[in-house]
N, C-alpha and C positions, 0 to 999 in steps of 0.2 A: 411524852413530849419530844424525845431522839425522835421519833417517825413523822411528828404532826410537823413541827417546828418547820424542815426541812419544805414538805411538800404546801403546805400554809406561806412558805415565801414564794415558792415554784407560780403557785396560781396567784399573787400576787405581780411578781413580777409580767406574768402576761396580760391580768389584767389591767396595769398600767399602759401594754404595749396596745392594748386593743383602747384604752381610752383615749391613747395619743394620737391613733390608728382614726378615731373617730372625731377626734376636734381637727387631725389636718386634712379631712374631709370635707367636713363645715367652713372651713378657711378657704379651701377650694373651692368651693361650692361661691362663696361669699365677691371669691374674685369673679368668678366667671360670669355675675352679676354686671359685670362693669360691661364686658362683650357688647351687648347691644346698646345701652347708651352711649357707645367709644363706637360704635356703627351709625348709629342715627346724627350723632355731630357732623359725623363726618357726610354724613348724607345732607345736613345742613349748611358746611363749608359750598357742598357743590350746587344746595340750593343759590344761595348767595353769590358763585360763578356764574351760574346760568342768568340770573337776575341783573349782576354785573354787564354782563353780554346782551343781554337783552337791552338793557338802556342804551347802551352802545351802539346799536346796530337799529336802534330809532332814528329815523326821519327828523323827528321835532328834535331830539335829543342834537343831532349830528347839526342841523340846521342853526341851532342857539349855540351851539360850539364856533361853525360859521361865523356867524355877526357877533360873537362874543357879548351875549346879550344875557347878562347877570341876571336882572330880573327873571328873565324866560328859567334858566336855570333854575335860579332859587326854588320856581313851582315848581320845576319838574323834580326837585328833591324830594325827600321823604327822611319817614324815622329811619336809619340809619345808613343814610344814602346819601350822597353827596356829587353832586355835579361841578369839578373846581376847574377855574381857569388857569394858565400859565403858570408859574413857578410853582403856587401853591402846591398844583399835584403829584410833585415829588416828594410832600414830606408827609408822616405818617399821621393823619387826621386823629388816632386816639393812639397812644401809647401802651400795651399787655392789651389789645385789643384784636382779633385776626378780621383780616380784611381781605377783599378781594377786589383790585381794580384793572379796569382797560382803561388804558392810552388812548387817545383821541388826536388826529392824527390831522392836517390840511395839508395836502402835498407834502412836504419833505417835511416839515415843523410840525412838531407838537404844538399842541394847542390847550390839551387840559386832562385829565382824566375822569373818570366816572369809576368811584369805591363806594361798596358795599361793606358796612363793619358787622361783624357777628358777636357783640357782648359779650362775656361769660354776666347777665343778669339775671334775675329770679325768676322772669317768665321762660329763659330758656330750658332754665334748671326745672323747672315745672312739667313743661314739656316731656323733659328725657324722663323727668321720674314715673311721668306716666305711662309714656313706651314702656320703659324696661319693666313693667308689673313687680317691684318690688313686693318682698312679703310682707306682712304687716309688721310693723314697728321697725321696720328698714328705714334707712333714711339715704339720701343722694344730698353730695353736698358739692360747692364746690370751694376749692381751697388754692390761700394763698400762704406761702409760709403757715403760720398755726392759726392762722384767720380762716372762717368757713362760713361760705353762704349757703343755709340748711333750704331744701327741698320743702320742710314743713314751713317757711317763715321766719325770718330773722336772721342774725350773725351770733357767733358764738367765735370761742376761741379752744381749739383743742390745747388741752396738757402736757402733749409732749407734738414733736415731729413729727412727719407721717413720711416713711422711706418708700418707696416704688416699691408696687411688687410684692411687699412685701407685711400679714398682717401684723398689726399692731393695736395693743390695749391704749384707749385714750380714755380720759372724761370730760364728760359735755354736760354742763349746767348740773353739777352733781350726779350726773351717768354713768354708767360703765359700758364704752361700745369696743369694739374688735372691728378697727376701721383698714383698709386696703385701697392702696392709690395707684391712679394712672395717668401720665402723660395724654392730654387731648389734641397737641399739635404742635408742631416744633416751631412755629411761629413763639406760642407764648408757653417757653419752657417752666415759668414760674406757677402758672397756673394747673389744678391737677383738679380729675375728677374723683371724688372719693363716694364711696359705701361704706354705710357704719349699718351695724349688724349689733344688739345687745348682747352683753359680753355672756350674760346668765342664758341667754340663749343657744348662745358659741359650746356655752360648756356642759350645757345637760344634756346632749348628748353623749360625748366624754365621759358624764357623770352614771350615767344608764350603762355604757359598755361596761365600765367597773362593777357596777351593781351585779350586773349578767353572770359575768365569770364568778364572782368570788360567793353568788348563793351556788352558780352551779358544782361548785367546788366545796362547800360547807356539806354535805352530804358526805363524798369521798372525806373527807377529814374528819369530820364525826365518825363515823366506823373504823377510819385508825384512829382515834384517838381513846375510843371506846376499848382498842384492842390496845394499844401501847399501855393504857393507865392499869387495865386487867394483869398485864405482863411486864410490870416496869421491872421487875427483880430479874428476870430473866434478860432482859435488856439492857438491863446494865451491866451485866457480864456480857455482853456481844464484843464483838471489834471496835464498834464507834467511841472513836478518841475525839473527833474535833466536830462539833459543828458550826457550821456558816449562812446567814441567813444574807440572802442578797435584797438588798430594797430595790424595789422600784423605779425606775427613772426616767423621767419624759426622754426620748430618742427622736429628736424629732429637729433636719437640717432642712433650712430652707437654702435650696439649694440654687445658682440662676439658673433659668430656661435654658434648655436651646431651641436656636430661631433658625427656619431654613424659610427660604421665598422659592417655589417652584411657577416657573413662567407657563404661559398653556403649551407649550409643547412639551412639558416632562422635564427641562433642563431646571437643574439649579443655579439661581442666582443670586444666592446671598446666602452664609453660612457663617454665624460668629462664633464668638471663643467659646462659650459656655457649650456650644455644640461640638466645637473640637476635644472641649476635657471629658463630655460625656462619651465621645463614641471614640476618640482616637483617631479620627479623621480629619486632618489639617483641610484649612480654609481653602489652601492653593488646590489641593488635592479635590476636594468636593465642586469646587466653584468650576461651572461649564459642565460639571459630568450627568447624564443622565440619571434621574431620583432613585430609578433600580437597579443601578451599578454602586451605589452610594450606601442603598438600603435594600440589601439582596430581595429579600421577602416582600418590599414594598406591593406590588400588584395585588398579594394577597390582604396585606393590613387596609391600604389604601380604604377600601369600600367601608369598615369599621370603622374609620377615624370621623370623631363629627364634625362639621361645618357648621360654625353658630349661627352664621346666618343663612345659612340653607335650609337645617330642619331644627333648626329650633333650641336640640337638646344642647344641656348647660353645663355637662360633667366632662370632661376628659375619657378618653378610653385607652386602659393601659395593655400594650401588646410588646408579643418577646419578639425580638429581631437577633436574628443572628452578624454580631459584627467583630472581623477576626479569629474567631474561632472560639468567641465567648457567646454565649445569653447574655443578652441587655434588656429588661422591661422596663417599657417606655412606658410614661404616663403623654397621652400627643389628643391635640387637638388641634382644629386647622379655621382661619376662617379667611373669606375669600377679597382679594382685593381686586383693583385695575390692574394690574400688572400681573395675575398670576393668584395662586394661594398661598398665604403664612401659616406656619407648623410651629408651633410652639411646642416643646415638650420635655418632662424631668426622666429624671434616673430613679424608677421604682423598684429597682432590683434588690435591693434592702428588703423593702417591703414583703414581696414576694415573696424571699429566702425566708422573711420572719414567721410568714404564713404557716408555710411547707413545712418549718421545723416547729412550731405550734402543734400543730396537725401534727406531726408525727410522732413529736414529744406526748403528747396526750393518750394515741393510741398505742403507743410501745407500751407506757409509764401504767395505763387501766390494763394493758392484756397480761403486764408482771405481776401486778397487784393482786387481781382477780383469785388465780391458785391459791398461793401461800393466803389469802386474807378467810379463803374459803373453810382452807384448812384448821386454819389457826379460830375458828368461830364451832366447827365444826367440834371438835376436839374438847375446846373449853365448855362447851355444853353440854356435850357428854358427860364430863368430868362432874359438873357443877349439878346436873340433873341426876347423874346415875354411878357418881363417883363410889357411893357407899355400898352398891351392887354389883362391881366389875371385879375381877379378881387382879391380884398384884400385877402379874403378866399384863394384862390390858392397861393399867392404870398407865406403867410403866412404859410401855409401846404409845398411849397417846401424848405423855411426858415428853418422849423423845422425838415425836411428831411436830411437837409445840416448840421445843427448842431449835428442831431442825427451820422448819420452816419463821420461827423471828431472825436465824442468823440470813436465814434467807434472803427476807426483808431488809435491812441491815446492811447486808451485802448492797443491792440494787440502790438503798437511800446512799450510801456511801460512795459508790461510783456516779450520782447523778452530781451529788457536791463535789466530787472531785474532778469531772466533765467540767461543770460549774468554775473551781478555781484554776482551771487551765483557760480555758478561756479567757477567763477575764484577767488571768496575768499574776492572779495571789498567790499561787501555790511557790513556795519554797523548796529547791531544790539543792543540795550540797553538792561541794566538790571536793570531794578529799579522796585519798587512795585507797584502794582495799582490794581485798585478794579475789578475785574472778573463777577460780577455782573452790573457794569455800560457799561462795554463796551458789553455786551452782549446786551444789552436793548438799546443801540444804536446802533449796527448793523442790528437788528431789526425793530427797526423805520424806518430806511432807507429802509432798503428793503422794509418794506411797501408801501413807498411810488413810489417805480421802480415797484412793482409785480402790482400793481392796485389791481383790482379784480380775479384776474387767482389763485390764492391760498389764502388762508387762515392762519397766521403767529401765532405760538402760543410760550410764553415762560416760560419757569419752573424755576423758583431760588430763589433767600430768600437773605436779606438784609446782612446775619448772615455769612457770606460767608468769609473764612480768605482772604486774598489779597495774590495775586501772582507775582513771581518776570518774569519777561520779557517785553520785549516792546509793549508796549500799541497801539500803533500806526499799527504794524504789526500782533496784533492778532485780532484788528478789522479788518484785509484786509483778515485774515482769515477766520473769522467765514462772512463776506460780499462773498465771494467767496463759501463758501460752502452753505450758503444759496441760493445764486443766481443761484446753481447749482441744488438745491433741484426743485429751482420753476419751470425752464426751464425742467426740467425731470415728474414733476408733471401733472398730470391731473388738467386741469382745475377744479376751484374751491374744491381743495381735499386741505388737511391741510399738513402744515412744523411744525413740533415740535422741539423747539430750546432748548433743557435742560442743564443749570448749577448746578454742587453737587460738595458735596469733597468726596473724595473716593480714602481709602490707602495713603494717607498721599499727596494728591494732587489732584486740583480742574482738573474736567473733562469737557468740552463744547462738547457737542455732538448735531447734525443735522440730525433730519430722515423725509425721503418724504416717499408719496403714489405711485412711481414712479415704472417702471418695473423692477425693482430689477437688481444686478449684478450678472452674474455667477459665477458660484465657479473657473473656471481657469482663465476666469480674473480680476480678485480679486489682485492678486500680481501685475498685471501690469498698474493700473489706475495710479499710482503714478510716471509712469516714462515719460520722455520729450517728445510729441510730441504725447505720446499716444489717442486715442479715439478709444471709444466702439463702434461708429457707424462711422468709418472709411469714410463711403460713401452718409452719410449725408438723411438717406432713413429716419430717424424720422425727418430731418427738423431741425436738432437744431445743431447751428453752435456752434465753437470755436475751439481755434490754441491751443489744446493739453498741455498746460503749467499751466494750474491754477491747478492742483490737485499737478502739480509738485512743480510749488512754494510756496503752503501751507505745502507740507514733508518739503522743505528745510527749510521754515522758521522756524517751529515748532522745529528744528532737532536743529539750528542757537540757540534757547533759550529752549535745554536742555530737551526738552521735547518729546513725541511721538506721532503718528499718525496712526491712522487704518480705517478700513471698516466694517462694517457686513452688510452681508442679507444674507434674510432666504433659505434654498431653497425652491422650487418652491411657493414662497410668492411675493406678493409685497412691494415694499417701500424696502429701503437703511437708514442705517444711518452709519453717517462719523462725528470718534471723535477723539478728541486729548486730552491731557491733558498738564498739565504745574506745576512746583515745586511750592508748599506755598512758599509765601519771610521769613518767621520767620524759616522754615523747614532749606531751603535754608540759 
């Protein structure tokens, strides 16, 4: 249970990230729905100008404006058309209605206008549903407040609000839909167009990505758990004092766009805040400048990003851009106006990170398991098949095979939970004083006694040594970690020099091997989760990429700091930290 428990929450926790990963997919998907019926409106505002204009610029029309001949008008109206004389045509023929009118004009005076009104009614709404090919049990609606004229027929009234932008669970006639709204024209800001999407629908995919991980993961867990129940005696004498099982949790910010207008000559024209917080690029700063001065790499994105109403496709394409001297993945989509193209686009970089460390969490976490689980299968079968056939000396030799290899285990679950509670902020750290000299000299002896004869352990310090404030307990697992990292890098029989001093107003523990030294560019990356300098295992010397890491955090956790040197083209590494005096402190 110490080994299942652990890695049982692991593939949990990601397969909630992958179901979160997959409903704010569908959500996306469900908006982007909206794209061409918020196109075709607008193609029908312009029908309605043209129409406008066209009455306008009649003979008959201009002639009955002339003799202000009411009757003649009247005919030439229509369903929603209006030919008005004098005052009338200043005031607004229907109220949350968009209209479109020309002035009509006799010499110097007005004479009347000619408006076009564009309803939001059920035949319009009929129309767009049928452009936009909804999927089936889609529905287009349009909405006032929580009032909705449905696409299928009828009015209804949604259950809650419906915020821009943004989805939202409603029910409709005892339904469950995942409905998304948008602004169709700043004429009539009260009115919005919505997509309602069933909510069971929203969520089985969600529901499948969960499925996926946690059968693909019931495999690996059964074979430890087959092995942990076999060896519980033995494991419960290992190290493991605490376990932590992390739940699950939807991760999932809606965060606002950012909106750029690029006019057809490449200049930017409109840049708002949600675009300034995501790239760090202020409005004043972006607005007038050229799009790939703005967005270095733009020429090359450019061609990838889709235009909805160019070709069709309905997803976003997310692309890294370099801005400031960071990675930013952009989730950007663009579609084309009068004026230029709009770019809408989020901050996927979250995303992305979550991918990458998924992925490499899985391949680290199967390439450590693999050995020792090999081992430990191997061994017990022997035992259990040919236990009563082997002589003491063998039995003995795969006994300590078995032990080895569960502290093994053990070891690796214990540093993924304690990666785990640095991260997320649980782990407890003290501050209390203690002698920096003594726990040096006992990390030391230990190792002595793990290294056998493969190095040589030497240590430098003085009894005279102020006492420093941090946890004692965790700066042994520190200096035990960087030494065990010295030995395993070290030439056999070549010396670890372990040296304690005060220096600047704070005690330094520094560890240097005879080892092949680190290079100068990855020098900055030893320290980070999951890293390793020999990726492919070609020196032979295993480990799951997290102990360089959880000696920064911990060092960091009490206040103190952490580095590297080597020389170039030299050998040997030394990796030091230091920690605040307690009287300083």
């Amino acid at each position: 249970m110490f080994l299942v428990l652990p890695l049982a929450a692991g593939a949990w926790v990601f397969a909630g990230a992958e179901a979160s990963r997959a409903r704010s997919h569908a959500e996306a998907a469900l908006q982007a729905t909206l794209h061409k019926p918020v196109g075709d409106y607008r193609q029908t505002l312009a029908a309605a100008g043209d129409r406008a204009h066209a009455l306008a610029s009649s003979r008959r029309v201009q002639r009955a404006f002339e003799r202000h001949d009411r009757r003649a008008l009247r005919r030439l109206s229509g369903s929603n058309t209006s030919l008005v004389l004098g005052r009338a045509a200043s005031r607004s023929p229907s109220a949350g209605v968009p209209t479109r009118k020309i002035s009509i004009a006799v010499g110097p005076h007005q004479v009347g206008a000619v408006i076009v009104r564009v309803p939001f009614d059920e035949r319009l709404l009929t129309r767009l549903a049928q452009s936009s090919a909804l999927p089936q049990d889609h529905r287009l609606a349009f909405a006032q407040g929580r009032s909705l004229l449905l696409s299928s027929g009828g009015r209804a009234t949604a259950s809650a609000q419906l915020p821009l932008g943004r989805p939202t669970e409603v029910a409709l006639d005892g339904q469950r839909y995942v409905a998304v709204s948008t602004v169709l024209t700043r004429e009539t800001p009260g009115t919005r167009l919505v997509a309602l999407a069933p909510a069971a629908e929203v969520f089985a995919g969600a529901d499948a990505a969960r499925r996926r991980w946690l059968l693909a993961s019931l495999g690996a867990l059964f074979a430890v758990a087959l092995a942990a129940y076999s060896l519980a005696p033995l494991l419960g004498r290992s190290r493991l004092s605490k376990q932590q099982r992390e739940r699950a949790a939807r991760v999932l910010s809606h965060l606002g766009e950012g909106v750029f207008l690029v006019d057809s000559g490449g200049i930017i024209r409109l840049w708002n805040a949600a675009a300034e917080t995501i790239t760090g690029l202020s409005e004043a700063e972006a607005s007038g400048m050229p799009v790939e001065a703005a967005l270095p790499n733009w020429p090359s994105a450019a061609p990838r990003i889709p235009i909805f109403e160019a070709d069709g496709r309905s997803r976003p394409e997310t692309i890294p851009f370099e801005m400031a001297g960071r990675q930013l993945w952009l989730s950007v989509a663009g579609v084309e106006y009068s004026d230029g193209t709009i770019y809408a686009f989020r901050d996927a970089t979250s995303e992305h990170r979550l991918e990458a460390i998924r992925v490499e969490f899985v391949a680290t976490v199967s390439h450590e398991l693999r050995t020792p689980l090999a081992a430990l299968h191997g061994a017990a079968l022997t035992l259990t098949q040919r236990g009563h056939q082997l002589p003491d000396a063998t039995k003995d030799k795969l006994m300590r095979m078995i032990s080895a290899q569960s502290k093994r285990l053990a070891g690796l679950v214990e540093d993924i939970l304690l990666a785990g509670q640095l991260d997320a902020g649980t782990l407890r750290v003290e501050r209390e004083p203690f002698s920096a000299a003594e726990v040096a000299r006992a990390a030391v002896d230990e190792a002595r006694q793990r290294a056998a004869h493969k190095s040589m352990l030497r240590i430098s310090t003085s009894d005279d040594l102020p006492r420093v404030i941090g946890d004692e307990g965790r700066t042994h697992q520190i200096l035990a970690n960087l030494i065990d990292n010295a030995v395993k890098y070290s030439p056999a029989g070549s010396r670890v020099d372990v040296e304690v001093q005060r220096e600047n107003g704070r005690v330094r523990f520094s560890v240097r091997d005879r080892g092949p030294g680190i290079p100068a560019t990855e020098r900055e990356h030893v320290f980070e989760k999951f890293y390793r300098l020999d990726p492919d295992h070609q020196q032979g010397v295993g480990g799951s990429g997290l102990g360089l890491y959880i000696c920064r955090q911990l060092v960091s956790s009490m206040h103190g700091r952490i580095w590297v040197e080597s020389a170039p083209q030299q050998q040997g590494t030394t990796f030091a930290f230091e920690l605040p005096i307690a009287n300083a402190a």
